[in-house]
C-alpha positions as CSV (number, residue, x, y, z in Angstrom):
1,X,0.0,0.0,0.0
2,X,1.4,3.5,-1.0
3,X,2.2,5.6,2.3
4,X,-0.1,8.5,1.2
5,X,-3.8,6.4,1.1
6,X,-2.6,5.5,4.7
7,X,-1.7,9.6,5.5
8,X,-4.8,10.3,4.0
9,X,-7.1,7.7,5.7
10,X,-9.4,9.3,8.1
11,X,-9.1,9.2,12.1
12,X,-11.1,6.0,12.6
13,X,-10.0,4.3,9.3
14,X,-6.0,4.2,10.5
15,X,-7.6,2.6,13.8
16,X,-8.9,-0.1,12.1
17,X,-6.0,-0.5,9.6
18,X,-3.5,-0.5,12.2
19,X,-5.7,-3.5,14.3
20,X,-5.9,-5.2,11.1
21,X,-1.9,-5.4,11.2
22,X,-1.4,-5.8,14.2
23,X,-3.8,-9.1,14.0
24,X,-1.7,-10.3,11.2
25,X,-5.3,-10.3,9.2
26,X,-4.7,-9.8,4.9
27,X,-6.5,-6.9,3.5
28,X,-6.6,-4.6,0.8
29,X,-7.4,-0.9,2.0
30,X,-8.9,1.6,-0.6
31,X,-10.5,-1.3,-3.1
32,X,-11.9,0.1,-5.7
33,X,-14.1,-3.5,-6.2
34,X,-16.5,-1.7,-7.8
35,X,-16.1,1.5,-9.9
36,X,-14.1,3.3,-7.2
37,X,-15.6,6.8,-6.6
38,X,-17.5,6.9,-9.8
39,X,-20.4,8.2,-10.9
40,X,-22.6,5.6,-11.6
41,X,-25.0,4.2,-8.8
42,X,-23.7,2.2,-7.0
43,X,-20.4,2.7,-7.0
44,X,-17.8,1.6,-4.2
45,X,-14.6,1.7,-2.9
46,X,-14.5,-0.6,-0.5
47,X,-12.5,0.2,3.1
48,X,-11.2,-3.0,4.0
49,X,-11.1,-6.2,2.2
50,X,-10.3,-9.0,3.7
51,X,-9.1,-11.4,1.2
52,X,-9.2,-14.7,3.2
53,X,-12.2,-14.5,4.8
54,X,-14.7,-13.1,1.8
55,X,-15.3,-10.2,4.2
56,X,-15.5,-6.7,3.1
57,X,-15.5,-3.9,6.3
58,X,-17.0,-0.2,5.5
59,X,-15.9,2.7,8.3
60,X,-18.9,4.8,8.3
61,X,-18.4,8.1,9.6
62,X,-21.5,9.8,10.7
63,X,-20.6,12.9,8.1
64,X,-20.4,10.9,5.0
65,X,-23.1,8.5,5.4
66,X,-25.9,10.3,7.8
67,X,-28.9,11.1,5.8
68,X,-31.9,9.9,3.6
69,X,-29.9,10.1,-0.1
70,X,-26.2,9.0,1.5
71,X,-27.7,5.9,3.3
72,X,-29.8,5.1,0.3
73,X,-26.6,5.0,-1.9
74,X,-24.7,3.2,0.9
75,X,-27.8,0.9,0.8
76,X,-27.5,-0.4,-2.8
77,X,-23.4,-0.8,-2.9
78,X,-24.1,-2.8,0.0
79,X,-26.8,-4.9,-2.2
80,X,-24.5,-4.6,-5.1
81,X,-21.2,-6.2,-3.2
82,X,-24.0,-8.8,-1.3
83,X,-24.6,-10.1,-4.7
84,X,-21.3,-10.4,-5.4
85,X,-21.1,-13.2,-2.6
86,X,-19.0,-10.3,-0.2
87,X,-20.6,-9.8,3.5
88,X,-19.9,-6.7,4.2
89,X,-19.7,-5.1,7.4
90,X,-20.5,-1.5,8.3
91,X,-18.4,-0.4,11.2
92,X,-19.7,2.7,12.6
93,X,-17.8,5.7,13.6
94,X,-19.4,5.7,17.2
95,X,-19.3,1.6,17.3
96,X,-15.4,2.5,17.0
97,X,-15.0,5.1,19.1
98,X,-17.1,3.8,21.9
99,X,-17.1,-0.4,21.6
100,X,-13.9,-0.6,19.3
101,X,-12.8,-4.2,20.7
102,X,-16.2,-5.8,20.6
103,X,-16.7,-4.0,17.1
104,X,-13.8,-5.8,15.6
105,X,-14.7,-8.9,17.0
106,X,-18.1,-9.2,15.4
107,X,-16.7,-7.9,12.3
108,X,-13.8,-10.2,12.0
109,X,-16.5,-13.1,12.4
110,X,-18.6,-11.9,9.7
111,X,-21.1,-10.0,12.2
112,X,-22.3,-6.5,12.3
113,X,-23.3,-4.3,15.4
114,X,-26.9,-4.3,16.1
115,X,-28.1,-0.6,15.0
């Protein structure tokens, strides 16, 4: 991974890439799996994928996905990478910043926070 998409990884994303190493767990930050930040709907770049366990993780910050049209669009990558066989895991900013052990756990076993 290039230094700079680490430097430029928010707050809460460098948290969970850093446990992620620490764990020894393979992942590929930043995937653009599908389309990246494109225009079309739908498009994603995915967080966190991690490549041996068919797991994809999503840091949701409140600013960039509170709100009727942002969780709508995170709604339908999330269907679009479902039905690609992925389960994908949102891992909310105030999961992290509040539960961050227990978060992880459930994520790493394929398991989201309730909501």
């Amino acid at each position: 991974m290039a230094l700079s998409t680490y430097e430029t990884a928010t707050d809460i994303e460098r948290k969970v890439y850093d446990y992620l190493s620490q764990q020894g767990i393979p992942f590929i930050f930043q995937s653009q799996l599908i389309g990246g930040f494109g225009s079309d709907v739908g498009d994603a770049t995915v967080d966190f994928m991690l490549v041996d366990r068919n797991v994809l993780l999503r840091v949701q910050g409140t600013y960039w996905h509170t709100g009727t049209e942002l969780e709508a669009k995170d709604l339908l990558q999330k269907e679009r990478l479902t039905a690609l066989g992925y389960t994908v895991i949102d891992l909310w900013q105030e999961d992290l910043e509040y539960n961050f052990d227990d978060t992880m756990r459930k994520a790493l076993i394929g398991e989201n926070m309730p909501r």
